[in-house]
N, C-alpha and C positions, 0 to 999 in steps of 0.2 A: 325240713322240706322247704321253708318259705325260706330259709337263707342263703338254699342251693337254686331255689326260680330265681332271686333275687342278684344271683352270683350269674345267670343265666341271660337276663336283662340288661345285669351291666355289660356283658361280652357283647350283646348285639349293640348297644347305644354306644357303645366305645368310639368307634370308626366316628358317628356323627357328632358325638360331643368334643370331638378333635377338631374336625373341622369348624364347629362353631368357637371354639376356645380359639383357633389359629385367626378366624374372622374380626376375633374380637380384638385381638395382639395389632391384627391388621388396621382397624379402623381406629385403635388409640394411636399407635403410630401414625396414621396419617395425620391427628387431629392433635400431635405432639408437632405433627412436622409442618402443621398450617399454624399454627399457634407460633411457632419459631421464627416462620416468615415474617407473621405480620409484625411480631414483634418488630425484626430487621429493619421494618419500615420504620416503625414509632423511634424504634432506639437510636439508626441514622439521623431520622429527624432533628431530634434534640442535639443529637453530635451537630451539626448543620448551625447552631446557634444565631453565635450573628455572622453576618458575611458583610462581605460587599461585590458589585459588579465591577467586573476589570475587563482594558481593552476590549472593547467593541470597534470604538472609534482611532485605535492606536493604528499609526503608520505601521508600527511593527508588522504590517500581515501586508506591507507590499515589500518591506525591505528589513533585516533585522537588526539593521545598523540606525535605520533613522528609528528605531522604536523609542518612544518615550518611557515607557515601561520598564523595567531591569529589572534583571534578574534580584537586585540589593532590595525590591519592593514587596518581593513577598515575606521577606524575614522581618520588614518595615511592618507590612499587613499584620503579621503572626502575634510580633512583639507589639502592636499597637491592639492587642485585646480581641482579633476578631478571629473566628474559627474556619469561615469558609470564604469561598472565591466564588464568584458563577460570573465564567469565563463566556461573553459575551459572542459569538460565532456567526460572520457574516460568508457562508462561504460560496454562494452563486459567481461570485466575479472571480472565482477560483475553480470555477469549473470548466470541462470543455463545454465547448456554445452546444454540441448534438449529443444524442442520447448514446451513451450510458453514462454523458455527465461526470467524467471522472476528475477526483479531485486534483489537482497539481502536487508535487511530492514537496511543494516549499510552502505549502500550506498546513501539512502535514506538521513538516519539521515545527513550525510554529505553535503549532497545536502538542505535541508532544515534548515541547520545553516549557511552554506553560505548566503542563499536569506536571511533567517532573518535577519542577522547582516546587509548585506548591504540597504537591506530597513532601518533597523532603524538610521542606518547612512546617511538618507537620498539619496546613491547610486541606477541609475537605473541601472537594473539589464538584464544580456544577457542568456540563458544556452545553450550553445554553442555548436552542439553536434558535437563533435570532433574526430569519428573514420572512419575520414578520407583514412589513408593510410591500413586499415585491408577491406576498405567496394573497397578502387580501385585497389587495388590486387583481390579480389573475390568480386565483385559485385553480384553476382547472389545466390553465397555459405552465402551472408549474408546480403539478402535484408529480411529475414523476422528477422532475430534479430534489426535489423534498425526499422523494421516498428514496432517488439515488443516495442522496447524502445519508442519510441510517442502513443503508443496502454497503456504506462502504465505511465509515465509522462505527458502526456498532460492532464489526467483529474485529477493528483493529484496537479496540479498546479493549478487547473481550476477556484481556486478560492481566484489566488493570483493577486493582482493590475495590473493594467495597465501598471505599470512601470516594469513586468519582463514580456522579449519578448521571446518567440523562435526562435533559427537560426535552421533551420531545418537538415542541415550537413554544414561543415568547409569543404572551397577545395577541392570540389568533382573533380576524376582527373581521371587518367589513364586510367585501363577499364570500368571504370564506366562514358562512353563519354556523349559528351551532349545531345543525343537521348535519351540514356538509361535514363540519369542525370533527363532530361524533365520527365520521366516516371514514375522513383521512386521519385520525388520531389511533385509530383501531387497528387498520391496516400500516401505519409507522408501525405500532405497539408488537404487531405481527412479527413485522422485519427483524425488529431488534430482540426478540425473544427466539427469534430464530440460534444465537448464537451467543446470546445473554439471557439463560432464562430464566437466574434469579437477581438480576442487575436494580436496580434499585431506580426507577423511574419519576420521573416529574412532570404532572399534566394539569393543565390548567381550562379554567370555561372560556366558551366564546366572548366575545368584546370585549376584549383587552384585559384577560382575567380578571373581569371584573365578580364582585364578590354577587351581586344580585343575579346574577347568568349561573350561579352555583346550580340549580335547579336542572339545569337542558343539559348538564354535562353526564353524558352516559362513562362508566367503563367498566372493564370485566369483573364482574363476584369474587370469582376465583382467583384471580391473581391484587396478592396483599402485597404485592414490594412495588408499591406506588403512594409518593407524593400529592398529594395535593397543592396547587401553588395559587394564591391572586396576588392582585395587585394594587395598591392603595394610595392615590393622588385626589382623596377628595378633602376640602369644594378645591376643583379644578383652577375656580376664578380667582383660589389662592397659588397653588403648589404649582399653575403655569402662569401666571402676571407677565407679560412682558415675554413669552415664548413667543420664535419668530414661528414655530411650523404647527403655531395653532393661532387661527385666523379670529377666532372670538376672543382673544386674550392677550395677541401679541402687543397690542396698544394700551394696553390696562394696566397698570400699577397704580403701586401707592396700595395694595387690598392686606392688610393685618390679619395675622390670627392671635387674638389676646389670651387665648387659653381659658373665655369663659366658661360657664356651667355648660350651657347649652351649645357650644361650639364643640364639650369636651362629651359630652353626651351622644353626639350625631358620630363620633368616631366607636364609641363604647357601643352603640346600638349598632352600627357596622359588622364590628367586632363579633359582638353577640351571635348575629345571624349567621356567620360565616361558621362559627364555632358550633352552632346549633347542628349544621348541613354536619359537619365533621364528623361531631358524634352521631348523628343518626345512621351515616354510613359507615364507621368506623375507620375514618382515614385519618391518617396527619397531617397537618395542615401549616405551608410555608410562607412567607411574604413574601414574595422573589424581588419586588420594588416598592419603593415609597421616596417620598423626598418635597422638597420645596424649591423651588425656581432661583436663580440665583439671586434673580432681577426683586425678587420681595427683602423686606426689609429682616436684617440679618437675627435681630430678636424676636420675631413671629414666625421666622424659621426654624429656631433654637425651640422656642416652643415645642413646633407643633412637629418636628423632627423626636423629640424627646417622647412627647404625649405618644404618638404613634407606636413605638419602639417598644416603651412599656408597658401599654396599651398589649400589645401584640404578645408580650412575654408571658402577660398574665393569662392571657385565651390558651398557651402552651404552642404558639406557633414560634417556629424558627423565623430570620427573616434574613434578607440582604437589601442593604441601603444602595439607594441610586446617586450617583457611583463614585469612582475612587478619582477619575480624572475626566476633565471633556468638560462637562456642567454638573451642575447640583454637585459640586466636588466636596468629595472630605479629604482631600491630599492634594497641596499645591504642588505638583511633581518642580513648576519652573525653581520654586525655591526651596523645594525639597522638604517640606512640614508639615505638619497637620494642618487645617482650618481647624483651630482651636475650639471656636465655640458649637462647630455642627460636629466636630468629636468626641467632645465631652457630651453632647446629647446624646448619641450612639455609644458609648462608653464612658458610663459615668465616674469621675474620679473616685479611686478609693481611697480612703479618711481612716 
């Protein structure tokens, strides 16, 4: 009798212990399939290693004949020890002047020889969007040519590898604070998940991703295939000496970094905080720039170009040195070689 009620009660709980067993399938799988994501993110990351910045400032993007840049420099980049590009992107002067902003198809082209080559060069790949200093002077006068530019790049990319990520803006700064920043970086984030929407993203805090602004920088819980990125030029009075388009500095040189304790400390304690924010939200965490002015003297760049680097390696962030050509160079493109001692700080020779 008790093991025909009991044969009685499994019949009736049948139905509902299916649907709780199928609940249960259900919510491991999603929490296999968040787990996989985030992973994507950490494990890009590391892939991302070292980089460097290329073309921003190349002719290449009015004409492809005068480009300084060739095609023989990304197998130059690949074979010179570094893993990623983050392809610097100015593309407002490549727009129509009225709204819907559309990009020019010879901008296009430029931009999709870039990513080719350094895919096939094995390079992963950043595109950076870099109009920075035009979007924090008028934030407001040219948030929809911003949002144009991911409304028309993001799905022509849409179906390019895993290994090319979006930075969604480069040192969002000025008037464009980290309220606003929050605002229009959400609604980009929108656009581009629109048609990417497990693409692997890179965002960064207000003023000039800078690592102390970590705090005001909101983004979504739920989506794990995001970057984190700052940026690292301090003491400034060092790594811009002698810069013409900063007004407290341009006249200063002659300033050293001798790599003591406490010069090496203030980068370490940097480091820390930024790492700390990392972990607490569970993000990976990139250096998108760093570097030393050319105008400072070339061994307290070797320095503190090196300290920074490995400084950065040990926190577990990725990074990209500023940059390949223009200033702060690790490649004399005119004569075609490394700057030996700021490459050997960036890639240490193997023994």
């Amino acid at each position: 009798m008790a093991g025909k009620n009991n044969n009685s009660i499994f019949q009736i709980c049948r139905p509902v212990i299916g649907r709780l067993f199928a609940v249960m399938i259900l919510t491991v799988a999603m929490v296999c399939a968040t787990g996989a994501k985030q992973m994507d993110a950490f494990n890009l990351n590391k892939k991302l290693g070292r980089g460097v910045n290329i073309i921003g400032y190349d002719p290449i993007w009015r004409s492809e004949k005068d480009g300084r840049f060739k095609e023989k420099h990304f197998k130059i980049i690949k074979e010179g020890g570094f893993d990623t590009v983050r392809i610097n992107l100015y593309p407002f002067a490549h727009m129509d002047k009225d709204a819907p902003y559309r990009l020019k198809k010879s901008w296009f082209e430029v931009a999709d020889w870039a990513v080719e080559n350094a895919l096939k060069n094995g390079l992963m790949v950043i595109l950076d969007m870099h109009e920075y200093e035009t979007m924090g002077k008028d934030p407001e006068g040219n948030k929809e040519k911003f949002l144009s530019f991911w409304r028309q790049v993001a799905p022509h990319f849409k179906d390019a590898p895993e290994n090319v990520l979006f930075e969604i803006l480069n040192e969002p700064s000025r008037k464009l604070t980290p309220e606003l920043w929050n605002q229009y970086c959400s609604e980009a984030l929108a656009i581009i998940r629109q048609s990417n929407p497990t693409r692997t993203v890179i965002i960064g805090p207000a003023f000039f991703n800078r690592i102390g602004v970590l705090g005001k920088l909101e983004l979504p819980e739920n989506d794990r295939n995001i970057i984190v990125t700052i940026h690292y030029y301090e003491p400034p009075a060092f790594t811009h000496q002698g810069a013409s388009w900063t007004p407290e500095y341009k006249d200063k040189v002659g300033v050293k970094w001798l790599g003591t304790k406490r010069e090496k400390q203030a980068i370490v304690n940097d480091f820390e905080r930024a790492q700390k924010w990392a972990k607490k939200h569970n993000r990976p965490m990139f250096l998108g720039e760093f570097g030393a002015y050319d105008k400072g003297e070339m061994d307290s760049r070797v320095r503190y170009t090196a300290f920074v680097a490995r400084t950065a390696e040990k926190s577990g962030f990725s990074w990209a040195y500023w940059q390949f050509d223009s200033d702060f160079i690790v490649y004399n493109i005119n004569r075609e070689q490394w700057v030996e001692p700021i490459y050997n700080a960036l890639i240490p020779p193997k023994h």
